[in-house]
N, C-alpha and C positions, 0 to 999 in steps of 0.2 A: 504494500500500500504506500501510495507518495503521500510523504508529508506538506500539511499546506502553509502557507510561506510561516504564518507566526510560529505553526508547532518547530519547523524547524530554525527559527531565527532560537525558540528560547532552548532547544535540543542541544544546539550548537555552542551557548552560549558561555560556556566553560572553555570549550574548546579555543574558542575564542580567545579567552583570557589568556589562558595557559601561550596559545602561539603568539600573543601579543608581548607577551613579558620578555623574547629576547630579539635582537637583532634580525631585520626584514632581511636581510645579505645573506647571513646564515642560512637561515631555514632554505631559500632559495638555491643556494649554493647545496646542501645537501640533496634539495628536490634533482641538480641537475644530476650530482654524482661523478665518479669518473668514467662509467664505464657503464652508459642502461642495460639494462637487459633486453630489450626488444627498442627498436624504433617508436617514436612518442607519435599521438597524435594532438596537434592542438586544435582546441576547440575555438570559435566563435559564438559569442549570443551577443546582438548588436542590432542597429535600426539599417534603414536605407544605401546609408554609408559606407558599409562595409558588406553590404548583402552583394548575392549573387545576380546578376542580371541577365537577362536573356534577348535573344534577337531585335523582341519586338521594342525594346528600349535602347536598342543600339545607339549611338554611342557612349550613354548611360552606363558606368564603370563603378563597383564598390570597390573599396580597396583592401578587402578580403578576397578578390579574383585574384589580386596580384601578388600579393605577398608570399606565395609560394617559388616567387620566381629567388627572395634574397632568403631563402631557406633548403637546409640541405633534403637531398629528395629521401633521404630516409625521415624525414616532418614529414605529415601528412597535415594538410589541415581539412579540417569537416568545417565548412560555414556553414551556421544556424542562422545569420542574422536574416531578417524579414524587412519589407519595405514597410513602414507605418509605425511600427512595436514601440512602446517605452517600455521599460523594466513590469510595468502593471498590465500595461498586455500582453505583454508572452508569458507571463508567470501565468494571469488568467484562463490563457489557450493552452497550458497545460506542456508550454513548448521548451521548458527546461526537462522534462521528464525523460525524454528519448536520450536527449545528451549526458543526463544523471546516469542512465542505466548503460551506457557505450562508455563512459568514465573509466579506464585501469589508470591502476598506481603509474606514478608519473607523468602522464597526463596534463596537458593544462588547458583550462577555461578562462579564457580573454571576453573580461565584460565590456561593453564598451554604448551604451543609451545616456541619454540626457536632449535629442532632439525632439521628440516627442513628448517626452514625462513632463514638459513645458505648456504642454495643449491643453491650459486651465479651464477651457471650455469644452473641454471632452472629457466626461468625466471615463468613458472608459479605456481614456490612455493618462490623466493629470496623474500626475503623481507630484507631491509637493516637496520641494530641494532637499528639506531640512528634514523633512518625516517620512514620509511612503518610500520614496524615492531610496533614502538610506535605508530603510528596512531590506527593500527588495535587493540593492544590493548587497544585504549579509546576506538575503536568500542563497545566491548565486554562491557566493564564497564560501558557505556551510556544505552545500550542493555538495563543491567542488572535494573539499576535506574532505566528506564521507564516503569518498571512493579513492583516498590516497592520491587524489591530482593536487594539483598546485592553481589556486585562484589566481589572476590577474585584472586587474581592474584598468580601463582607460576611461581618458578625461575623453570627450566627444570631442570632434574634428571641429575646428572653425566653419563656417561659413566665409564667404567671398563679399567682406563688406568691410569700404572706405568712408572717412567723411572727405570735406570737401579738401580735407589739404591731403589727402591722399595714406591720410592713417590707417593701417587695418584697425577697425574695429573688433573686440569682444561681441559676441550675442549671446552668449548659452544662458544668462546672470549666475544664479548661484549654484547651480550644476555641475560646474568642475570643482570647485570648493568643496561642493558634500561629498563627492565621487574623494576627494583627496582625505577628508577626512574619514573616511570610512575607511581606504587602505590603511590609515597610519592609525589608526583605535585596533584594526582586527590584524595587522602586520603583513599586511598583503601585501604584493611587490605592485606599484604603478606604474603608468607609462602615461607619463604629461602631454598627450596629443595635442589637447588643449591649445596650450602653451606654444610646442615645438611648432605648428600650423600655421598660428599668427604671425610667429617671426617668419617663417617661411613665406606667406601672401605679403604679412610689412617687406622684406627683400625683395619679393618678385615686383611687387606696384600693382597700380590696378588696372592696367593695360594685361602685361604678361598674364596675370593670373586669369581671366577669359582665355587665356589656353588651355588652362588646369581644369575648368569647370564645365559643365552640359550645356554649353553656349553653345548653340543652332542654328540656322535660318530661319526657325521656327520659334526657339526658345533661348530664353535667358535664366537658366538655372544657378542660381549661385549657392547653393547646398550641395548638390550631386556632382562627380567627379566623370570627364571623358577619359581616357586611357593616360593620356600624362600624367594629371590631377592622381589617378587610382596610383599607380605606381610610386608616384613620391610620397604618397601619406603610407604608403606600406614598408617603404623605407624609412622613413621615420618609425614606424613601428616596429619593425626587424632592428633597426638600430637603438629602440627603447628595451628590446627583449631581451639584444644583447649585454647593454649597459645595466641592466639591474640585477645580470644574470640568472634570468630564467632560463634563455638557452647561453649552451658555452658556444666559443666560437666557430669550434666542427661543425655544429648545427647551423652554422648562416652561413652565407655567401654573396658573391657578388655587389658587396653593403654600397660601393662605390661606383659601380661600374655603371653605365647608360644601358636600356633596357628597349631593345625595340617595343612600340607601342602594336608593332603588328602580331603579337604573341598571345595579346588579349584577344579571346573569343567570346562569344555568348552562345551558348546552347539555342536549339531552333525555338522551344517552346517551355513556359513554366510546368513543372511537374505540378499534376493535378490536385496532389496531398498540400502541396503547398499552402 
């Protein structure tokens, strides 16, 4: 029987403790090991941004398709993330449960929502920064413990937005904040997407970055990613897994190197479970 998100935040909540009392580096350091026993899979549970996408959204890219490329091919990653979800809707849909039960020791679950948990007028995705929102992410992180994996939490990607003198702006408000203090109360390793994105669109300007984003003929998307956009926010992520060591260096690749943009594919059609 799955447990539903309270029974396992207060299940968990020891556990919690216990892993919070020494050093985030360690624990992670021991999760990598010197030497796994089998090849790891990492997981994804995440919004839009890092979902999978298919034909009919072409050139619409998460940057979960890509991230396999600065990972070594014995990673496998399985993406869970969904177009629409905050943390309160795919716990809702039941859609941590399939990944709970695929979970082996070593393992890791990369969280990664706050674009939706924002949508204070939906009540069935708001989730509020400071309360739901945190709950559900211990959901994911207890989830991830009771199968011997390794949680990882990310702050959510920026959006493609300047003011007039050509400053990236912040949009999440206090979603990367709770996503941060939630790693650092339960000792989870993070990965400052957040953060690493803004400077990245602040360096690019706001010309360049409409290269990065689902700019069209048709569309001006400044949330979703076309194939350049997917791949450098993967690399920032490949390069946040390596630096906090979740994965050791064997496990990535290519961290530096240019990545043909013609390698991204989309499948012909969504799978109907979807």
């Amino acid at each position: 029987m799955t447990l539903g998100r309270r029974e396992a935040v207060a299940a968990g909540a020891g556990m919690v403790l216990a892993l919070a009392a020494g050093p985030a580096a360690a624990r992670t350091e021991d999760a990598v090991g010197s030497s796994p026993r089998r090849p790891r899979t990492l997981f994804i549970a995440g919004d839009s941004t890092a979902a999978q996408k298919y034909a009919d959204a072409a050139p619409e890219t998460g940057w979960g398709m890509a991230l396999p490329f600065f990972l070594h091919r014995e990673t496998t990653v399985s993406n869970h993330a969904v177009n629409g979800r905050s943390t309160k809707s795919f716990l809702d849909e039941g859609r941590l449960d399939p990944i709970t039960a695929a979970l082996r020791p070593g393992d890791v679950l990369l969280v990664q929502f706050g674009h939706n948990d924002s949508k204070s007028t939906d009540p069935a995705r708001y989730a509020a920064p400071w309360g739901a929102y945190q709950d559900n992410l211990r959901v994911f992180v207890e989830a991830a413990r009771s199968r011997g994996a390794l949680p990882v939490i990310a702050t959510s990607v920026e959006r493609r937005r300047f003011d007039a003198a050509g400053t990236a702006q912040r949009s999440l408000g206090d979603y990367p904040a709770a996503a941060r203090a939630v790693a650092a109360a339960s000792g989870t390793p993070l990965l400052d997407i957040e953060a690493l994105s803004l400077e990245l669109w602040q360096r690019l300007g706001p010309e360049a970055t409409k290269t990065y984003f689902n700019w069209t003929a048709t569309e001006q998307d400044n949330t979703h990613f076309n194939p350049p956009g997917a791949i450098e926010v993967a690399r920032l992520v490949a390069r946040e897994l390596l630096r906090t060591r979740v994965l050791a260096p064997r496990e990535t690749r290519r961290l530096d190197d240019d990545i043909p943009t013609d390698r991204i594919t989309w499948p012909p059609a969504v799978p109907s479970a979807s």
